[in-house]
N, C-alpha and C positions, 0 to 999 in steps of 0.2 A: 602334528596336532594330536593331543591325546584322544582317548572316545568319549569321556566327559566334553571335555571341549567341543569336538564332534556334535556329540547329542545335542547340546546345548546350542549351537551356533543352529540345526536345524530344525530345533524348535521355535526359535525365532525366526526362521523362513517360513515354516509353516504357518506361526501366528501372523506373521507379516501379510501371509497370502490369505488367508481367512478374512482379515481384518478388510484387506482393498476388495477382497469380493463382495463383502456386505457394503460397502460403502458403494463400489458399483453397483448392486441390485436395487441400493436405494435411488439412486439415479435413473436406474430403468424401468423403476415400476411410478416414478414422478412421472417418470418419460411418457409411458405409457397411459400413463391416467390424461395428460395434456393433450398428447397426439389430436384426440379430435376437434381440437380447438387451435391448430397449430397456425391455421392462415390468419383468425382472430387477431393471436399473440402477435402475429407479425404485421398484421394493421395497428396494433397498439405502439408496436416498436417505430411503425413508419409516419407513427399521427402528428411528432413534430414537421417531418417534411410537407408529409400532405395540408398540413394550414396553412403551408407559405406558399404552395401550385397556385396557378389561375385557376378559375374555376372548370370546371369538364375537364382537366389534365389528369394522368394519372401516371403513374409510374409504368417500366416495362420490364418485360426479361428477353435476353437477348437469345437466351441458352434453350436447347429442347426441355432439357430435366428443370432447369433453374426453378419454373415456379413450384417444384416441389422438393428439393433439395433445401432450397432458401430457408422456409421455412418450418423447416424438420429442424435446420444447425440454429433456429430460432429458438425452437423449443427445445432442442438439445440443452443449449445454455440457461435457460429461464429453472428448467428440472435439477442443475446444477447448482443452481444459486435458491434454490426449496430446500433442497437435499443437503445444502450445507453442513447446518447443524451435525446430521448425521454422519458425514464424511469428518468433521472436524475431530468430534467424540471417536470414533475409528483410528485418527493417527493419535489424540491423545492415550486412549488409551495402549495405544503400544508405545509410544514414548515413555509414558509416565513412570511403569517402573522401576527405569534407568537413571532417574533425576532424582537431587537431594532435594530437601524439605523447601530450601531458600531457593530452590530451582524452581520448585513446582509454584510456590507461591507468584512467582514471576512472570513464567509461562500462561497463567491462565488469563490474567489482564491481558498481557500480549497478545496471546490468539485472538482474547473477544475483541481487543481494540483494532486490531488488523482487519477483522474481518467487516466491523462497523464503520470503521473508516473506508472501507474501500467500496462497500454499498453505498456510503453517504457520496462519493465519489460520485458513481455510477447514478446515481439519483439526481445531485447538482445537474451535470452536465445533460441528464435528458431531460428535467423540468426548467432547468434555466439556460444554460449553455446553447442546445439546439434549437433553440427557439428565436434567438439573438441572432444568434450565424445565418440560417437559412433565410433568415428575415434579410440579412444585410446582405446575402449574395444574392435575391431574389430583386433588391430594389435596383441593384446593379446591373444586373443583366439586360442584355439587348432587346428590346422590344419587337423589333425583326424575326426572334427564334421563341421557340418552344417550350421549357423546359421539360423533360420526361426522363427523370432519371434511371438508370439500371439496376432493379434490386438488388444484382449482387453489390456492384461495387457499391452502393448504399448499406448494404451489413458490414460491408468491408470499412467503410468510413466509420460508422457506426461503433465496430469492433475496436478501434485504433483510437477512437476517441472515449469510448468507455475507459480502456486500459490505463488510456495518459492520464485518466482525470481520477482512476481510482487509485495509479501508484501515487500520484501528485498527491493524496490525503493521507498517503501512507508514512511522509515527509516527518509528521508528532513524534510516529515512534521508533522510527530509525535513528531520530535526534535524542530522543530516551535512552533507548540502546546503545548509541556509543557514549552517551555519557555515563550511564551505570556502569557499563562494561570497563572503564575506564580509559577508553582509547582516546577522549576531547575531554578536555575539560569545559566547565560550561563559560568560564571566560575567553578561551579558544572558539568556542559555537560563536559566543557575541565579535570577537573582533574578527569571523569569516561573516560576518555580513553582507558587506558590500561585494564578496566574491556568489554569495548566495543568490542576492539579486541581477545580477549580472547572467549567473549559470540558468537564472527559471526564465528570464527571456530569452535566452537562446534554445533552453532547451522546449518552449513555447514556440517557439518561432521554426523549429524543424519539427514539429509534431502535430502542430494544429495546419489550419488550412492555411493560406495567405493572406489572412485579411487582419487588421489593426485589434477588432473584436474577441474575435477567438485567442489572439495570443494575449490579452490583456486578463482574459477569464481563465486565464490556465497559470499564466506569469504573475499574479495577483494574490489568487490564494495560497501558492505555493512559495511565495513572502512569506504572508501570514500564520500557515499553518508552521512555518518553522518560527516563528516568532513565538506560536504557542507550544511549538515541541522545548524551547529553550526554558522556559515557564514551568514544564511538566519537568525539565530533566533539575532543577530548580528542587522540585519537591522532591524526585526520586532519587536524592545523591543520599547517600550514607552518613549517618550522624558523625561520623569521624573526618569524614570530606566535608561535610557544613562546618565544622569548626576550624576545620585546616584553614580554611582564607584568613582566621581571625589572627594565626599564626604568625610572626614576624621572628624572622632570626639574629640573633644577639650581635650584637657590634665586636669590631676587634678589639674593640679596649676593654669589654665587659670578659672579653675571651684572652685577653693577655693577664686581666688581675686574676681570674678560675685559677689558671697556670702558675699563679704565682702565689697563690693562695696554696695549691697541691705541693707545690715545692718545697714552699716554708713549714709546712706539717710534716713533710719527709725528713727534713732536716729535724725538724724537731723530736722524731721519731728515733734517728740515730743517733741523739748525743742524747 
């Protein structure tokens, strides 16, 4: 490696590490700003369970540290999802000026749409999603017991269900992306259909709880939102792909009189 090279490959370690330190510090001074409101946050995150307890029930922590760990990695993640914006702008800006013109144009819908989709994700499934579930294992359950669940493993549910429902909105633009990129075409998207609906029940049915509920609210949109990713990739194909479909290839008999058109000029060429 020369020292040009050298220099240059360290300079972008260095801006690499600047760049995730502000984005860290923005996170930790969220962090910080929240802290004192951390068991709030975590009443807020637990108020879909708590409306489906009997009433005087209330949750437990099983662990010495739990009720204070719990809701620290509560607000850990709440100051991550504030801080966004500014960790986004952080990697953009050190991507960006590696990318050509029709890169960047790309990139930046991309990001926004990732990022709004996968909030919208996390938003569904705790204003509608949790409320449905806890309702439906709450009317099920034995009248003989309790319920008082374990904080932890309630962040832990919690966490595994935010994730499946914010990748599951992520579905529009992954459908964009192979079809821009040209890896499907978009009548390839349409005729995996029936393998589509098949893969979001299964993969609903190993992610969500056990119940008919949940995997219908995860199995469902994740239909639909690729219905709408087929839609977007629709708009985003290239004016030279839009017209390609319109394309039809010549017959052999239009393609033996060409041939025989070029020959009888050759001929005529030589005498």
């Amino acid at each position: 490696m020369s020292s040009a090279s050298q220099e240059t490959f360290i300079s972008h370690l260095v801006e690499l590490r600047d760049r995730l330190l502000r984005a860290v510090v923005a996170v930790i001074v969220v962090f910080v700003c929240l802290m004192p409101w951390a068991g709030d946050i975590y009443d807020l995150l637990a108020l879909p369970m708590m409306n489906t307890l009997p009433e005087g029930t209330s949750m437990i922590a099983t662990g010495v540290v739990t009720p204070f760990f719990v809701p620290v990695k509560v607000t850990l993640m709440v100051s991550f999802i504030i801080a966004l914006p500014v960790v986004l702008y952080q990697a953009w800006a050190f991507v960006a000026p590696g990318l050509y013109a029709h890169e960047r144009r790309m990139a930046i819908p991309l990001v926004l749409g990732t990022t709004v989709l996968f909030l919208v994700g996390m938003a569904f499934c705790y204003f509608f999603v949790f409320g449905m579930v806890f309702s439906f294992i709450a009317e099920f359950a034995p009248k003989s017991i309790v319920p008082a669940p374990d904080i932890e493993q309630y962040l832990s549910f919690v966490m595994t269900m935010f994730l499946a429902f914010g990748l599951t909105f992520e579905v529009p633009v992954v459908v964009v992306v192979l079809a821009r990129a040209g890896v499907v075409s978009v009548e390839k998207l349409k005729e995996a259909r029936p393998y589509v609906i098949v893969g979001a029940f299964v993969i609903a049915a190993i992610v969500t709880p056990p119940d008919v509920i949940s995997q219908l609210l995860l199995a469902v949109p994740m239909c639909l939102l690729y219905e709408f990713g087929i839609m977007l990739a629709k708009m985003a194909r290239k004016p030279q792909e839009a017209g390609a479909s319109d394309y039809s290839p010549p017959s052999v008999e239009a393609l033996d009189r060409e041939l025989d058109r070029i020959e009888a000029a050759e001929r005529g060429e030589r005498k």
